[in-house]
C-alpha positions in Angstrom: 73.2 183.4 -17.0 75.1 181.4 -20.2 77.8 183.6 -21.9 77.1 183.5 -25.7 79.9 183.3 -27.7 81.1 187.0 -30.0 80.0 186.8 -33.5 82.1 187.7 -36.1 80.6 191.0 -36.5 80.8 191.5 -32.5 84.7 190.6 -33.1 85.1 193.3 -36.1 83.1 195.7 -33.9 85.3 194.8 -31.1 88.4 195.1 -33.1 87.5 198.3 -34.5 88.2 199.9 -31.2 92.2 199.1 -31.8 92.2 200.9 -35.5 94.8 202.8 -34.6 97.2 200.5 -32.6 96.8 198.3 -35.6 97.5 200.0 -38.4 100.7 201.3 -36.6 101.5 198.0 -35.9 100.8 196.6 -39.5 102.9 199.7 -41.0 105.9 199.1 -38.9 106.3 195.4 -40.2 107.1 196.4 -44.1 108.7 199.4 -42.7 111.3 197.2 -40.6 111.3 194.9 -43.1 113.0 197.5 -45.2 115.1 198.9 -43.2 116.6 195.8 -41.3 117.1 195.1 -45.1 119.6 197.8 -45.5 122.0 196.7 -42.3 123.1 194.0 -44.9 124.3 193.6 -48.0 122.4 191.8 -50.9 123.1 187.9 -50.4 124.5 188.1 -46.5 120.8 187.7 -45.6 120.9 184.5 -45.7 123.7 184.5 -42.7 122.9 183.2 -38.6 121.4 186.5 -37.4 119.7 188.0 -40.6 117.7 185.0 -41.5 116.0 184.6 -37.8 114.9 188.6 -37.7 113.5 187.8 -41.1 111.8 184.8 -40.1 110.1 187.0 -36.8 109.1 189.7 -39.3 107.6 187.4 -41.8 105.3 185.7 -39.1 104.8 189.1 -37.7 103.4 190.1 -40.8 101.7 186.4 -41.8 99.2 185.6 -39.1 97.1 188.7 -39.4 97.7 188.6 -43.0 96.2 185.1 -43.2 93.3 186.5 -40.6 92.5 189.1 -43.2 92.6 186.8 -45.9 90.4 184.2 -44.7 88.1 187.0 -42.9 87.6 188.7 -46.5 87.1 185.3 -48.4 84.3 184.5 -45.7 82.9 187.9 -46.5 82.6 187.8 -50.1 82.3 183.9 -50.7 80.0 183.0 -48.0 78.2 185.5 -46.6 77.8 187.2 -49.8 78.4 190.7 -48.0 79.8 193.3 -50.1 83.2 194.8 -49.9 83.1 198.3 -50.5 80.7 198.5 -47.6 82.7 196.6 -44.5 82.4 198.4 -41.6 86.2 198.1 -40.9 88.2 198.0 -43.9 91.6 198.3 -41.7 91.0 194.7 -40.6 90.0 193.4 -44.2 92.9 194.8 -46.0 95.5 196.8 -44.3 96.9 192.8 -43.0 96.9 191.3 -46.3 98.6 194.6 -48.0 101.2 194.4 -45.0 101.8 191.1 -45.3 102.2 191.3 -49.5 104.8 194.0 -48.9 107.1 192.4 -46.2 107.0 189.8 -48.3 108.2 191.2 -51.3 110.8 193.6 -49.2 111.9 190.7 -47.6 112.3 188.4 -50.7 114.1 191.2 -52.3 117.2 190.9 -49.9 117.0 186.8 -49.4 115.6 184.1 -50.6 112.6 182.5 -48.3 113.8 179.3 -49.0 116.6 180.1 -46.6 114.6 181.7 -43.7 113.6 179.2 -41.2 110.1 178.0 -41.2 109.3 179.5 -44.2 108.3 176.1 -45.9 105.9 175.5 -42.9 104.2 178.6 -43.4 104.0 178.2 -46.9 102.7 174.4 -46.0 100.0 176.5 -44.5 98.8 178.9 -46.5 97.9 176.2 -49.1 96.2 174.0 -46.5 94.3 176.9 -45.4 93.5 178.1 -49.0 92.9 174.5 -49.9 90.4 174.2 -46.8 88.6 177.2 -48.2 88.2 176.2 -51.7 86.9 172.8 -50.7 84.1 174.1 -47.9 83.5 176.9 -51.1 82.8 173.9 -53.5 81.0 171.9 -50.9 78.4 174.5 -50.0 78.0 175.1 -53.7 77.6 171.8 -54.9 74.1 171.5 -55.4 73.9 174.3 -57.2 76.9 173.8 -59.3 75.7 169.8 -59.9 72.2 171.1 -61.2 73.4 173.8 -63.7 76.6 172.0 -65.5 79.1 170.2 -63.8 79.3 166.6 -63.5 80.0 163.9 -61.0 83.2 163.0 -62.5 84.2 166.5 -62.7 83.5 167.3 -59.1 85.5 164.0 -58.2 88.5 165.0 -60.4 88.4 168.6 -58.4 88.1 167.2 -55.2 91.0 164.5 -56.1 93.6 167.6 -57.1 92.3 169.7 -54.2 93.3 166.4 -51.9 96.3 165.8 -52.9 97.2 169.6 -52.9 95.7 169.8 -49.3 97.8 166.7 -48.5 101.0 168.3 -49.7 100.8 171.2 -47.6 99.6 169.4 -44.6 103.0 167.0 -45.4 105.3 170.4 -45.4 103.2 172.1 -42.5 104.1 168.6 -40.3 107.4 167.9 -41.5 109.6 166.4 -38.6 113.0 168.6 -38.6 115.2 165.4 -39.7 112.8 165.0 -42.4 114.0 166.9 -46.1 112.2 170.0 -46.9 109.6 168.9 -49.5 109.4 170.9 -52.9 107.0 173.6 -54.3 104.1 171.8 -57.1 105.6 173.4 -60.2 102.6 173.9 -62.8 103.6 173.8 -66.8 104.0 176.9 -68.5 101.8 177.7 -71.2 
């Protein structure tokens, strides 16, 4: 007998089980987040000790919150299933409002630029949301081709979402000699 692989709704149902573990678990981050905060004052954050607990809580809080993010954008984008119906809303939104809040807590008290890895994670949350746009446009091509966008539209798309995608992949890969590679910076209108 072949073992068939879980399904994303086998996973969420599976999941579901640990509601309770997790949303203790996703509570505590911001809640540390703030406290460890006050053992400091504003501006020592960015000292030896300080910036490595930072850096722990901010991937603490990170990975499930880039699992929630990319589980609800695969919800609503491509399975078209609604959000007000989810069967588990703890693992849709609980991650991504715990890992909004650390973030803000922690960028509060020092500056991200200054906690270790930061730029890597960064690297990856625009590859990821980079990857997600371009299988978005990619599925809906046809669609959009047919009713009003051009060719040279889509390539000029597809062109910024590359370069975009090959930014973060650049700071995501970064060797450690190599300088930390600056943020795009968009105009102000």
């Amino acid at each position: 007998m072949q073992n068939q692989p879980m399904t994303l709704e086998e996973m969420i149902l599976y999941l579901g089980q640990y509601n309770r573990y997790l949303l203790i678990y996703l509570a505590a981050l911001p809640v540390s987040a703030f406290l460890y905060s006050r053992i400091h004052t504003k501006g020592r954050g960015e000292s030896a000790p300080h910036r490595y607990v930072y850096a722990v809580l901010i991937y603490l809080a990170a990975v499930p919150g880039i699992m929630g993010c990319v589980l609800t954008g695969y919800s609503l984008f491509f399975v078209s299933t609604n959000l007000l119906q989810v069967r588990n809303p703890v693992l849709y939104f609980v991650p991504i409002i715990s890992m909004v809040v650390t973030l803000i807590l922690i960028s509060k008290r020092v500056d991200l630029n200054q906690v270790p890895g930061f730029d890597r994670l960064y690297g990856l949350l625009v590859l990821l949301g980079v990857t997600f746009i371009l299988a978005l446009i990619i599925m809906k091509t046809r669609i959009w081709l047919v009713f009003g966008g051009s060719i040279a539209v889509l390539i000029a798309v597809v062109t910024f979402l590359f370069l975009l995608l090959k930014w973060g992949a650049g700071a995501l890969f970064r060797g450690k000699d190599e300088p930390k590679l600056k943020r795009p910076r968009f105009p102000e209108i």
